[in-house]
N, C-alpha and C positions, 0 to 999 in steps of 0.2 A: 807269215809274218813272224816276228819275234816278240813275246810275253815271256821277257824273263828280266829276273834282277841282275842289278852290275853289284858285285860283294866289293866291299870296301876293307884293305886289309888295316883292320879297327881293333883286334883284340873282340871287342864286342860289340864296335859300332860297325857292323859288318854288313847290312842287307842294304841294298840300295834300289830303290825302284824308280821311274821318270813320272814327274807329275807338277807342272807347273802354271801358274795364271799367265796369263796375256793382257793387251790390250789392241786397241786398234789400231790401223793406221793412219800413223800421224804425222803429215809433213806438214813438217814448218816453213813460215817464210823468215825464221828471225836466224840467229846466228845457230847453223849446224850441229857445233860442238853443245850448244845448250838444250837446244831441241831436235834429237837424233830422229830419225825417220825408223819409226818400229814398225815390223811386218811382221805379223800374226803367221805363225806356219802351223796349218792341222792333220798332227800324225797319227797315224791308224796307232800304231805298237804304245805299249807302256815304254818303253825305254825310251832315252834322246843318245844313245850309244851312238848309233851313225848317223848322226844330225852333227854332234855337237861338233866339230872340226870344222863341217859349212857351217855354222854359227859361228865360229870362233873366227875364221875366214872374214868374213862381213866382216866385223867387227874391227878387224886388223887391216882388212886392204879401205877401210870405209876409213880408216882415224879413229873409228868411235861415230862417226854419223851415220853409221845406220846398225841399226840392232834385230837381230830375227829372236821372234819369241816363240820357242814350240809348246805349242798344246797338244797334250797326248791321251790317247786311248781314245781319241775322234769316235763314234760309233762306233766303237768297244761292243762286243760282245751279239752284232749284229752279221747273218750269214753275206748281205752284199755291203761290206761296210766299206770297201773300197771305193764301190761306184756311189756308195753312199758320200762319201770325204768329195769326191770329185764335183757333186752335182753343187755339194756344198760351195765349192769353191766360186763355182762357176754361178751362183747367188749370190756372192761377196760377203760370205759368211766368216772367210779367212782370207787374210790375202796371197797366202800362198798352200801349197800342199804338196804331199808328199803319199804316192803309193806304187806298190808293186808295179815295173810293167809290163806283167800277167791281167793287169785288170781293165786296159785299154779298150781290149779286144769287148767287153762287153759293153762299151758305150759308143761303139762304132768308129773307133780308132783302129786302123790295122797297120799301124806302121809300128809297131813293136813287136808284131809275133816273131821274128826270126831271135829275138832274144829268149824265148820262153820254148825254142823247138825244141824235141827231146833228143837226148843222151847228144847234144852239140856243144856248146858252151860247157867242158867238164874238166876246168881248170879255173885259178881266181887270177892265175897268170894269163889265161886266154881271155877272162872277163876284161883284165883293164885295160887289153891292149884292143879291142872292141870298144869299150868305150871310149879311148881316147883317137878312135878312125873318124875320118868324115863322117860315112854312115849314121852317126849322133845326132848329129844338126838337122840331117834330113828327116831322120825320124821324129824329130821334136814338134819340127811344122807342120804333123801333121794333127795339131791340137787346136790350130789357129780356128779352123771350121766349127771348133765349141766354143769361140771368145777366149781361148785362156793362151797361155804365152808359156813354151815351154824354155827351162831356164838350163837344166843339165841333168845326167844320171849319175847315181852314186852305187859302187858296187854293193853286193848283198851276199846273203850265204848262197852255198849248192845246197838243193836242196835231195833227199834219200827215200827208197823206200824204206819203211818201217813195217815188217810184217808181226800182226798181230796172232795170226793163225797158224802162218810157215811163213818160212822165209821165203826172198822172192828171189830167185836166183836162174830164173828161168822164163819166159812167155805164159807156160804151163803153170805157173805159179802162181800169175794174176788170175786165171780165167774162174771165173764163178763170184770172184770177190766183191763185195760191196766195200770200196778204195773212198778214203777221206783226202777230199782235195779241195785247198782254198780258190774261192775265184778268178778261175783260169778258163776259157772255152777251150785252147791250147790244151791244156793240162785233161781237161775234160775229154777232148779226141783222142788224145794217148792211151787212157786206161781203157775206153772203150775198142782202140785198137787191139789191146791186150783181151780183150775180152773180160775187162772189168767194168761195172757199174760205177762209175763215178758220182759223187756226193758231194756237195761244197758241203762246208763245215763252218762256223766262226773261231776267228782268231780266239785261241785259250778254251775252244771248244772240248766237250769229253770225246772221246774219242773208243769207247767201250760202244760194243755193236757192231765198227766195221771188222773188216776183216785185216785191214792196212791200210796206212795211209801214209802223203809223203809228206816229208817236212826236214827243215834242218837241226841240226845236233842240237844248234842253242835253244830251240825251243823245244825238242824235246827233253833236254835236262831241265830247264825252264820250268816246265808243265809238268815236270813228271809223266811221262808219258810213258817211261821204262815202268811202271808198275803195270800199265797194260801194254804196251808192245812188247814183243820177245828177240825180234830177230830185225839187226840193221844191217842193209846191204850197203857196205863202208865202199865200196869200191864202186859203185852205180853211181851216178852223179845225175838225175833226169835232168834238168836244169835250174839255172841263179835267179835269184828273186832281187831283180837290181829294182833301185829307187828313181823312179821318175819325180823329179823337183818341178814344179809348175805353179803360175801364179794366175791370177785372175784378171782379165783385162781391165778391169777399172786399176785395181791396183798398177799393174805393169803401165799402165796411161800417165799415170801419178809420177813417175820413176824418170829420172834425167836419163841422158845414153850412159853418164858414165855411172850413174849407180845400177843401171842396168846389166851392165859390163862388168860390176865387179861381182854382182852375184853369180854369171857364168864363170869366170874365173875362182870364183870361188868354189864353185863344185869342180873343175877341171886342174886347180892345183889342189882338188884335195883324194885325187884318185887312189894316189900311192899309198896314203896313210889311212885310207879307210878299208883298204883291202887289206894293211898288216892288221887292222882292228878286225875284219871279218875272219882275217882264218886264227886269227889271237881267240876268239870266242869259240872259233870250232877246238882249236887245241884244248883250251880250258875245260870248256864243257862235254869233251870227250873223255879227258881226265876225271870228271865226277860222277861220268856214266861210267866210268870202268870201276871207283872205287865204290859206286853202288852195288854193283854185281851182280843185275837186274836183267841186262842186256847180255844178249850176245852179235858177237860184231862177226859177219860171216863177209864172205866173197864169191863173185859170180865168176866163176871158169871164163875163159876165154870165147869157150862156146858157147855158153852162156848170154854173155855179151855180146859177142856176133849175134845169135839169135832175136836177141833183144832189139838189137839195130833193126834186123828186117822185119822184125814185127809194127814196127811204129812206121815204116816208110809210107802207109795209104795216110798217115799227119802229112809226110813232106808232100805228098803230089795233090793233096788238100792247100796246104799253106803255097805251094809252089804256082798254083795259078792266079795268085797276085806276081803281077811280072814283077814289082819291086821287092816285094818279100821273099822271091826267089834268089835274086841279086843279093839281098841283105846274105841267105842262109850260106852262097858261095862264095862270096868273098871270108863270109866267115869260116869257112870250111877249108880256105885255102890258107887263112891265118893260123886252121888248127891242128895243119901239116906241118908247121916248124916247133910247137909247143908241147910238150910231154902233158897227159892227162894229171892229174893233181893225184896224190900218194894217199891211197886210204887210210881214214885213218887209223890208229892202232892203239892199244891200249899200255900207257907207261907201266914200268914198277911202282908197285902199290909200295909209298911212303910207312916206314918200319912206326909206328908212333908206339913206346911203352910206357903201361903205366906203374910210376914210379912217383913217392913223395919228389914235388921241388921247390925250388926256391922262393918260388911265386905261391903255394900253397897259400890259403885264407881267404878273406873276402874284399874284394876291392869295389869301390864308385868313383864316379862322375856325377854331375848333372853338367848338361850343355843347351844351350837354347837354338833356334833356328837362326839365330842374328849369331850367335859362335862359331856354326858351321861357314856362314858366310863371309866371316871374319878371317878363317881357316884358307879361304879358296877355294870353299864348294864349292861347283856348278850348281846352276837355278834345278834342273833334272835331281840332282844329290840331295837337296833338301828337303825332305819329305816328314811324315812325321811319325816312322819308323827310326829314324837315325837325329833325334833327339829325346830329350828328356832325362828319367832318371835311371841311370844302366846300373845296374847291380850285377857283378861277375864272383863265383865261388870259383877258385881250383882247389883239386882237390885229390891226389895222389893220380896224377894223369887222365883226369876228368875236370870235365866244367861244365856249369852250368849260368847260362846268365837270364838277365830279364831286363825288357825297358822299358818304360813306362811313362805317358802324359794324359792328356786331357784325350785327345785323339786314338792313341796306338797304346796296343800291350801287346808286347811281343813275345817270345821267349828262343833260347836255344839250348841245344849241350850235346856234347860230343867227348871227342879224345883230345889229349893236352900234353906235348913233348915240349921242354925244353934241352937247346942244344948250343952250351955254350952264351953269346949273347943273342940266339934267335928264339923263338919260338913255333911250335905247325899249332894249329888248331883244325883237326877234321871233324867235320860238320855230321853229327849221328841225324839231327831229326830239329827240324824248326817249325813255329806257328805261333797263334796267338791271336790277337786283333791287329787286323795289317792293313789302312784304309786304303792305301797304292801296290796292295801287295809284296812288299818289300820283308819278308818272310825267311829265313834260312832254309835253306835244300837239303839233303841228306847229300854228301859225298863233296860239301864244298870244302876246299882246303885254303886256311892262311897262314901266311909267315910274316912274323915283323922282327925288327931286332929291339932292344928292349935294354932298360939301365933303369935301375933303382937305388934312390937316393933319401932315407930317414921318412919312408910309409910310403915318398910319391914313387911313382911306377908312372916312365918317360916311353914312349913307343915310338917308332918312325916305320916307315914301310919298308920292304924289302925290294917291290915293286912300285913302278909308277902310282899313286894312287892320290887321293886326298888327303894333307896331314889330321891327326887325330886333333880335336877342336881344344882338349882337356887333358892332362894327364889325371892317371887314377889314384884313387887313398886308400892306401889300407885299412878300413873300419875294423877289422878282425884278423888276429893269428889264425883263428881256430877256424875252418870250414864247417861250415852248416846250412842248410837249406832256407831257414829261416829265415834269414837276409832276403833271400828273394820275392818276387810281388804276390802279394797273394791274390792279387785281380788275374795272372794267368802266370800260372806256375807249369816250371816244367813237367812230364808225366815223372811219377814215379819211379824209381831206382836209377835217375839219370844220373848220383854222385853216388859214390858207392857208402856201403852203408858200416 
């Protein structure tokens, strides 16, 4: 799964984590537009990064009559918190849900394993054109035998090894390992094929002890996981952790045909744009893993590769004696003869940032409330209570340091500070604080925004898609100094130079 924040390019309102209320479901009999039909959806991950598009979907093919409200970190922090979400659903605990489908296969669903087979699926171009085949539908029905109704899949990351010991660049590399792996039986028969011990783990789990484990980029930069793992094999793809969307039969009972229709729809027109969002996340948070300089990103030989393939083949002739799961893995195998494997990834040039007095030198605020950001066009996910309050930012000859602070969160960050022109970079040294959605800064995150200053106020817009800032800032001070910032959680010391 994915435990990480979405950064906001904010100046200082940067960290963004998903954490939102709900309510039930409520269909009305009175007029639609007044009384929308809300469906509760319970997502394993802290974030609503690959929800929010099928949220925004509903909303738009619905008028506004029906609203999906995600509740996140569902059995957070639990080793079967998948099957945990699902049983839930299936109690009308939520009316809809959303997990891996890697985690089918443990509640006696076997009509997803051809998605979770190893080194098959290792492209986000081979992903979507899989889930947009028949194949999809067939595999959904077979949820009906638990009561629950399944509604469509949303693509997800590839996921990698991460060797903690060595790299894993071979068969010979797994054998002896104790291998961290999320609730997968699939995923389980691979390492053991490899001649590893396999270990589920929980989502945001530590991961000190194994030997490797696999996961994708975004939660590895997420979690920090580069402080203990050493070695990514960038070019190994095991397989995608797509999203199975499903709802609960009382709920899906409640639902006319055509609002049932539009929630499939909604997940199937939103294929294209969740897969620029899934490898948009690998791109980025490859980017943070390279300017950490933690990792090393290695490649497995050709032989390598090969090798690897025939070491997992007793998974295929495992998964291969469900006659339909054999079917699913060849037709997939035939679609991933016209499809080039996905380009490892690689680490950019690391952005030049010098420090140097600028123009923005001193100390700038804010205060914004949670009704500001939503004022702004937050999403419900954005508003957290990391990304309000009172933000206090020093620069200070190519450093900064800020803090933000309410009732709830005390955050803090500092890093490096280039201006260029009308833009600005902010590269992220080290973040923390009190984070109650963990919505925390990472070492190696980078922002840019463009920037106009006008008699103290200091105006920002993003450079990227992003949320606009709720606030412009005020210059409280010429002079930079520490002092200004909170003293409930200040940055460590020598974060501005002295």
């Amino acid at each position: 799964m994915v435990v990480r924040v979405r950064p906001v390019v904010l100046l200082a309102v940067m960290a963004v984590s998903a954490g939102c209320g709900s309510s039930g479901f409520d269909k009305s009999g009175g007029s639609p537009p007044r009384h929308p039909v809300v469906l509760t959806l319970a997502n394993f991950s802290g974030d609503t990064s690959e929800l929010d598009g099928f949220a925004a979907r509903v909303a738009r093919l619905s008028g506004g009559t029906m609203r999906i409200n995600i509740k996140d970190r569902w059995r957070f922090g639990q080793v079967n918190y998948e099957t945990g979400l699902i049983s839930d659903v299936r109690a009308g605990k939520a009316d809809l849900g959303v997990v891996g489908s890697r985690a089918w296969d443990s509640v006696g669903v076997g009509s997803f394993r051809a998605l979770g087979s190893p080194l098959l699926i290792d492209s986000y171009a081979l992903q979507e054109r899989v889930l947009r085949s028949p194949m999809i539908g067939q595999m959904l029905a077979g949820l009906r035998p638990l009561g629950l109704a399944g509604i469509g899949i949303l693509p997800g990351p590839l996921r990698k090894p991460l060797g903690i010991i060595r790299p894993l660049l071979t068969p010979a590399d797994y054998a002896g390992l104790k291998i961290g792996v999320q609730q997968s039986l699939v995923a389980g028969a691979t390492m053991r094929a490899l001649r590893a011990a396999p270990v589920w783990f929980p989502a945001g789990g530590r991961i000190a002890g194994f030997g490797a484990v696999e996961q994708q980029i975004s939660t590895i930069s997420g979690n920090q996981y580069d402080k203990t793992g050493k070695y990514l094999t960038a070019n190994v793809n095991l397989w995608p952790r797509p999203l199975v969307v499903f709802a609960s039969g009382k709920a899906w009972a409640a639902l006319t045909p055509a609002q049932r229709s539009i929630l499939h729809h909604a997940v199937t027109g939103d294929l294209a744009a969740e897969t620029t969002v899934v490898r948009g996340d690998e791109r980025t948070n490859t980017a943070i893993l390279c300017r950490r300089g933690r990792l090393r990103f290695v490649d497995a030989s050709p032989v390598g590769l090969a090798a690897l393939r025939r070491a997992v083949q007793p998974v295929y002739a495992q998964l291969e004696r469900d006659p339909q799961t054999g079917r699913y893995i060849r037709q997939i195998e035939a679609m991933r003869q016209e499809i080039s494997p996905e380009p490892a990834p690689v680490c950019p040039s690391a952005p030049q940032l010098a420090g140097t007095a600028g123009p923005l030198d001193g100390v700038w605020r804010f205060t914004a409330t949670a009704a500001d950001l939503r004022s702004a066009g937050w999403s419900q996910g954005d508003v957290v209570p990391e990304n309000y309050g009172t933000f206090t930012m020093v620069i200070d000859r190519g450093r900064f340091a800020f803090t933000n602070e309410n009732r709830r969160a005390c955050i803090w960050a500092y890093g490096t500070f280039t201006v260029h022109g009308n833009q600005f970079e902010e590269l992220i040294t080290d973040g923390g604080g009190i984070a109650p959605t963990g919505a925390a800064n990472r070492p190696g995150e980078l922002f840019t925004a463009r920037w106009s200053l006008y008699r103290g106020v200091l105006t920002l817009s993003p450079v990227v898609k992003a949320p606009s800032p709720p606030k412009p800032w005020l210059r409280i001070s010429t002079t930079p100094s520490p002092r200004f910032l909170s003293t409930r959680c200040p940055p460590p010391a020598g974060a501005l130079p002295r």
